[in-house]
N, C-alpha and C positions, 0 to 999 in steps of 0.2 A: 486634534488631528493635524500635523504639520503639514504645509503646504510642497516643501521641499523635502528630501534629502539632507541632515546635515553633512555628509561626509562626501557627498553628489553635488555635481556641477546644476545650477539650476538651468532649466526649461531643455533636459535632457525628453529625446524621443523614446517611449516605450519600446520594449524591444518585441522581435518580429516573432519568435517562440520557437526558429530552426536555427537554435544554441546547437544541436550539434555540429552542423556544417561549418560552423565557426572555428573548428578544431581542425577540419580539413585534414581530418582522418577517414579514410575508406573502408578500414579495417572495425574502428572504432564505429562505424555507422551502424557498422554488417552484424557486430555482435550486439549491438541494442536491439535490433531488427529479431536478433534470434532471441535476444532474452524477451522480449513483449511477444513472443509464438510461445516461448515452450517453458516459459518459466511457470513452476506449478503453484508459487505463492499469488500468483496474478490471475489467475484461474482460478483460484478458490476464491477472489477477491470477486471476479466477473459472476461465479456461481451464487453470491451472496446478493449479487444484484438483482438476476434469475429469480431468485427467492425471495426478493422485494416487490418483482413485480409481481410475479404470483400473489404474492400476500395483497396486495392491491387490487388486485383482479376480483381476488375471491369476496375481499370487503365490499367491493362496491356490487358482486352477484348478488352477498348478501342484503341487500336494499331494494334487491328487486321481489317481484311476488314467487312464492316457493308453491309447485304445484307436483302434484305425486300423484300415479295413477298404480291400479291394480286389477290384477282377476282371476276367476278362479274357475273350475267345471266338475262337474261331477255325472256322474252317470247313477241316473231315477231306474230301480226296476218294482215292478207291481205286477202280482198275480189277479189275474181276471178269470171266473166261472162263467160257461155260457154253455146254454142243451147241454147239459150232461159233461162239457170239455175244459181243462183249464190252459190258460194263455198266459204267457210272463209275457210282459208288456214293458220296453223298455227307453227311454227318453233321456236325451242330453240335459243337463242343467246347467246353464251358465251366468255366471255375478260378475259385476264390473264395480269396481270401488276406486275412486276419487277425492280428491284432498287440494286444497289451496288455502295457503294463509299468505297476507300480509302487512305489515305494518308501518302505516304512511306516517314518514316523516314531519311528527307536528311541529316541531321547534327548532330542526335543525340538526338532533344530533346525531342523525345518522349521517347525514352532509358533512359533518366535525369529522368522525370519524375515516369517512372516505376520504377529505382533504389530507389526514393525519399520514393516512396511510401511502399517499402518491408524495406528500412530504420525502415519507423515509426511503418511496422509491429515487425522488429526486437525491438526499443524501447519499444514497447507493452508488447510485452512478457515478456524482463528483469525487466519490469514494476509490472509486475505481478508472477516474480519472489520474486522480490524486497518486495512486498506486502505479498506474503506468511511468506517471513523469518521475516519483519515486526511482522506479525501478530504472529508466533508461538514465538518470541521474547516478544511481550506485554502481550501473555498469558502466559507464564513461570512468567514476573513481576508481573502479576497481582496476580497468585497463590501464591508467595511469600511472597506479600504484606496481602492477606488475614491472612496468616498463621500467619504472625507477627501480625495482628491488632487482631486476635482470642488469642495468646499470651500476648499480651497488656493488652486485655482483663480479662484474667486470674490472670494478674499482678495487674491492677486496686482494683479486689475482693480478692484480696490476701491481698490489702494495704488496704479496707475498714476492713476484720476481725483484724488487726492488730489496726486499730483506734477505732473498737467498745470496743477489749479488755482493750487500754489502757483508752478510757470512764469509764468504769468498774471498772478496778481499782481507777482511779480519783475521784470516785462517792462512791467508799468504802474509800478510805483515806479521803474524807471529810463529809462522816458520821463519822469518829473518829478522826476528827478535827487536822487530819497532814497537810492538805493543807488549801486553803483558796478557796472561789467562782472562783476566775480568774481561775484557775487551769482550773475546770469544763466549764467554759465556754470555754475557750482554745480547751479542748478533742473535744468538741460538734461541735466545728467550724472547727477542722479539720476532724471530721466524715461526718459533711455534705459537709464539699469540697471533700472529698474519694467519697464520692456517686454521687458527680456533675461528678466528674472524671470518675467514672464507667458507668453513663449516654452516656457522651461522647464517651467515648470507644465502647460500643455497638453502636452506630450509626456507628462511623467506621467501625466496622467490617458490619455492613450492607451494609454501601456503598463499601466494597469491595468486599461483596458477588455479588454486584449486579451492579458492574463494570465487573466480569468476567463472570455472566451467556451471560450481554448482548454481548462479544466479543465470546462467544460459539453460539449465536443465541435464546440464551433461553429468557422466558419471565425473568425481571429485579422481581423477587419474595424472593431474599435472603434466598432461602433455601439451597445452596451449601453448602457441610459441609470441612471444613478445613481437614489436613491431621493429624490425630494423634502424630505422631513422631515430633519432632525436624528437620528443615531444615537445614542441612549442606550445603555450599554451595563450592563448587570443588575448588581450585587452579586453576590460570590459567594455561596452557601451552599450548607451542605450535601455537605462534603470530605468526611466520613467518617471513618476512621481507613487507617493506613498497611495495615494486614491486610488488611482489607477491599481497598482498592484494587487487590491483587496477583490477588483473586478476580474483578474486573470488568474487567480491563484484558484483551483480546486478544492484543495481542503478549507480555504475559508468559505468558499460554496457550499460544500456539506455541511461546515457548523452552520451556516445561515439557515439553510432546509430543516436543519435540528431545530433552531428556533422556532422556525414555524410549525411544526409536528409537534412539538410543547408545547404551544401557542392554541393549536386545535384538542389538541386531547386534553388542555384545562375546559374548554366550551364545553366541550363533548361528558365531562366529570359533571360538571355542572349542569348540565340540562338533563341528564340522568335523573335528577330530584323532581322533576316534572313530569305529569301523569302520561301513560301511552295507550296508543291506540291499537288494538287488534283487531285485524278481520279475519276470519278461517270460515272457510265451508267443507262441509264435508257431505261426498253423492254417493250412493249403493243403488242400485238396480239389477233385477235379476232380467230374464230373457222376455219376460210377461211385461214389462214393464220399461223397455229400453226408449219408448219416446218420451219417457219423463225429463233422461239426458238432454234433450232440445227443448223443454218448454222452459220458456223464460220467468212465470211462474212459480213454475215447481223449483228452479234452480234458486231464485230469490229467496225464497222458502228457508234456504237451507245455508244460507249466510249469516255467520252469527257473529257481531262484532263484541268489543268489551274493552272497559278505560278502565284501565290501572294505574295507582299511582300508589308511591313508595309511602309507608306511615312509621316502620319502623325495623330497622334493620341490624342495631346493634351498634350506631354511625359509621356503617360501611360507608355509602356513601358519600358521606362527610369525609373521612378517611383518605377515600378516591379521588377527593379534591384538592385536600392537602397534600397529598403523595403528589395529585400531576403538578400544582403549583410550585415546589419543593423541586423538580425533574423541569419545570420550566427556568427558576433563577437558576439551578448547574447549568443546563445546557450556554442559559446568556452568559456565565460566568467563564465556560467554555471559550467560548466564541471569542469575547473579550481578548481571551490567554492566547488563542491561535492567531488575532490578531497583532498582537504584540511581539509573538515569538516570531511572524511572518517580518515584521517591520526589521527587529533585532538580524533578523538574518540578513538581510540588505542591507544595511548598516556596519556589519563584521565584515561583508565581504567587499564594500565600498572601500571601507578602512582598508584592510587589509590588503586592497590590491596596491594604493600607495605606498603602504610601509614593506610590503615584498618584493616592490621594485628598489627600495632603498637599500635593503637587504642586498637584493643580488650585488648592486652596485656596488657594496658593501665586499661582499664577498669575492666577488673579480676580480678586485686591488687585492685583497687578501691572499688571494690565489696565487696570483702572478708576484708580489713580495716573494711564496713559500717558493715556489719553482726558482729563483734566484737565487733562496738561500739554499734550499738543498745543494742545487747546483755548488757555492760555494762551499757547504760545509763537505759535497764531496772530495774537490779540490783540495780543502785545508787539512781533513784527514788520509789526504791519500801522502800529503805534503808534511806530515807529524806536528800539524799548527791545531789541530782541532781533535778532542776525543770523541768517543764513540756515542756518549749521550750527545755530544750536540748534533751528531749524524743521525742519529736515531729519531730525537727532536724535530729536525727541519723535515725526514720523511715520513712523520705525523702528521704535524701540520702539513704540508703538501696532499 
C-alpha cells in the first residue's frame, strides 16, 4: 500500500466531500438535488436496503422463542328425562391450545448468522451510499457534457456562416472570372458538409438533453435548457493520500461489510455440524380445566426438549462449507479489485489533470496561429495569392 500518491503532490489535505460547490454552479447543484429526489434507479437502490433490513430483522426474530396460541367453542346439547318430561340441556364448550418452542444458541450459530445478516444490512447501505455519490457524480457529467455539445453546437453554426460567406465570395469572383467552376463547387461542398455537421450537432445536444432529464426522472422530452455562461471547471485539490481514500470511499465500505458477512456465514456453515438443542411445549385445556394454565407444575410437565445432531446427510453439510468458503475468497478477491480500481481512478485523474492543462495550453497557441491564418488566407484569396483549399484548410483548422 503506497504511502503517497505517485502523480500527487505529497502531504496533500483530504478533501472536504462538497466537490460540488467547487463548480460554483447553482444550476448544476439544483439538478443533483433533483436527481437524488426522484431518480428511480436510486430508489430501487434505497428499497433494496429496506429489504436488507427486514431481512435482518426477521433473522434475529427468528432467535427468539416462537410462541402460538389457539382456541376453539363449541356448543354441548343433551337430552334429560325427569317425571315423565324431557329437557335439552345445553352448555358452552371451550379449548384453549398453546405452543412455544425455542432453540438456545449453543455454539453460536445463530449469533453467525444474525451478524451475517446486519453484515449485508450494513453493505446495503454503503451500497446506497455508493449509488447517491454515483449518481450526483453522473449528473454533474452529464450537465457538462450537455453544455459542451450546446457549445459545439454553436461552433458548428458559426463554421456554417463562415462557409456560406466564403460560397459568396467564390460565387462573385467567378462571375468576374478570377476563379474557375472547381472553386465553386469546392465552397458548396464544404457548405453542405457544415450543415451535415450542424445536423449532427443538434442531435447531440438532444441526446444529451435527454440523457440528463432521464437521470432527473423527467420524461426523455429535450427540453432542458444548457447554462448560459462558460463552464469552468475547479483544479483539483486536496486528494489526500491512498489510506485515507479507502476510509471515505462507500463502495469499498460495502465490499468490506461483504467480507465480513462471508466471514460469518463460513462460522455459521460450520457450526451447523454440531448437535442442537430444542425446547417446545405444547398446552390444551378445556373450561374444566383452565387453572392447569397457571400451575407451574403442570406447565413443566409439558416441556419437552431434544438434541440433535447431524449423522448423515448426503455431505450437504460439508457442501454448505465449501460453497460459504469458496463465496468467502470471491468476495476478498472482490474487495482487493475495488481497491485497486479505487486507487487507478485517482491516479488517471491526478495524471490527467496535468497533461489537460498542457493540452489546453497546447491548444490556445493552436488556436490563435488558426485565427491568423484564416484571417490571411482570406486576404490572399480574396487577393488571387491563395486558392480555395488553403481557404478551406485555415477555416478547419480554426
Amino acid at each position: 500500500r503506497p504511502e503517497a500518491w505517485k502523480n500527487g503532490e505529497p502531504g496533500q489535505v483530504p478533501p472536504t466531500g462538497d466537490w460540488v460547490s467547487g463548480f460554483n454552479d447553482p444550476a448544476m447543484s439544483s439538478l443533483i438535488d433533483e436527481a437524488l429526489t426522484n431518480n428511480p434507479d436510486l430508489k430501487a437502490t434505497l428499497a433494496r436496503v429496506e429489504a436488507a433490513r427486514a431481512n435482518a430483522a426477521a433473522t434475529y426474530g427468528r432467535s427468539l422463542p416462537s410462541i402460538g396460541a389457539g382456541g376453539s367453542a363449541s356448543w354441548n346439547s343433551t337430552v334429560v328425562e325427569s317425571g315423565g318430561s324431557t329437557f335439552r340441556n345445553e352448555a358452552p364448550s371451550f379449548r384453549l391450545n398453546g405452543s412455544a418452542s425455542w432453540e438456545p444458541d449453543l455454539w453460536g450459530r445463530i449469533s453467525a448468522g444474525i451478524a451475517a445478516a446486519e453484515a449485508d444490512l450494513a453493505a446495503s447501505e454503503a451500497d446506497f451510499a455508493a449509488a447517491r455519490l454515483s449518481l450526483a457524480a453522473r449528473t454533474a457529467i452529464a450537465w457538462i457534457q450537455l453544455n459542451d455539445a450546446v457549445r459545439q453546437e454553436a461552433l458548428a453554426e458559426a463554421t456554417l456562416d463562415a462557409r456560406e460567406n466564403t460560397l459568396t465570395l467564390t460565387e462573385r469572383r467567378f462571375r468576374s472570372g478570377l476563379v474557375d467552376a472547381l472553386d465553386v463547387r469546392l465552397a458548396r461542398s464544404a457548405l453542405a458538409s457544415s450543415e451535415a455537421a450542424l445536423v449532427s450537432r443538434r442531435q447531440q445536444t438532444g441526446q444529451a438533453k435527454r440523457a440528463i432529464e432521464i437521470l432527473l426522472g423527467r420524461y426523455p422530452s429535450a427540453e432542458i435548457d444548457a447554462s448560459e455562461r462558460q463552464m469552468v471547471l475547479p483544479a483539483i485539490s486536496g486528494a489526500g493520500d491512498p489510506t485515507s481514500l479507502l476510509a471515505r470511499r462507500p463502495d469499498i465500505a460495502a465490499a468490506e461489510a461483504r467480507i465480513v458477512a462471508a466471514g460469518f456465514r463460513v462460522d455459521q456453515a460450520r457450526l451447523a455440524l454440531r448437535p442442537s438443542l430444542s425446547l417446545t411445549a405444547t398446552l390444551s385445556s378445556t373450561d374444566d380445566d383452565l387453572s392447569n394454565l397457571i400451575d407451574p407444575a403442570y406447565l413443566a410437565g409439558q416441556l419437552v426438549s431434544s438434541l440433535t445432531a447431524p449423522i448423515y446427510n448426503g455431505g450437504a453439510l460439508k457442501a454448505n462449507i465449501e460453497a460459504a468458503e469458496a463465496q468467502a475468497q470471491l468476495t476478498g478477491a472482490s474487495y482487493v479489485s475495488a481497491v485497486l480500481s479505487a486507487w487507478k481512478e485517482v491516479e488517471d485523474t491526478l495524471a490527467a489533470d496535468d497533461f489537460l492543462l498542457q493540452q489546453v495550453d497546447a491548444l490556445v497557441d493552436a488556436y490563435e496561429e488558426a485565427v491568423a491564418a484564416e484571417a490571411l488566407a482570406q486576404r490572399q484569396y480574396q487577393n488571387g495569392l491563395a486558392t480555395i483549399f488553403n481557404l478551406i484548410d485555415a477555416q478547419t483548422r480554426r
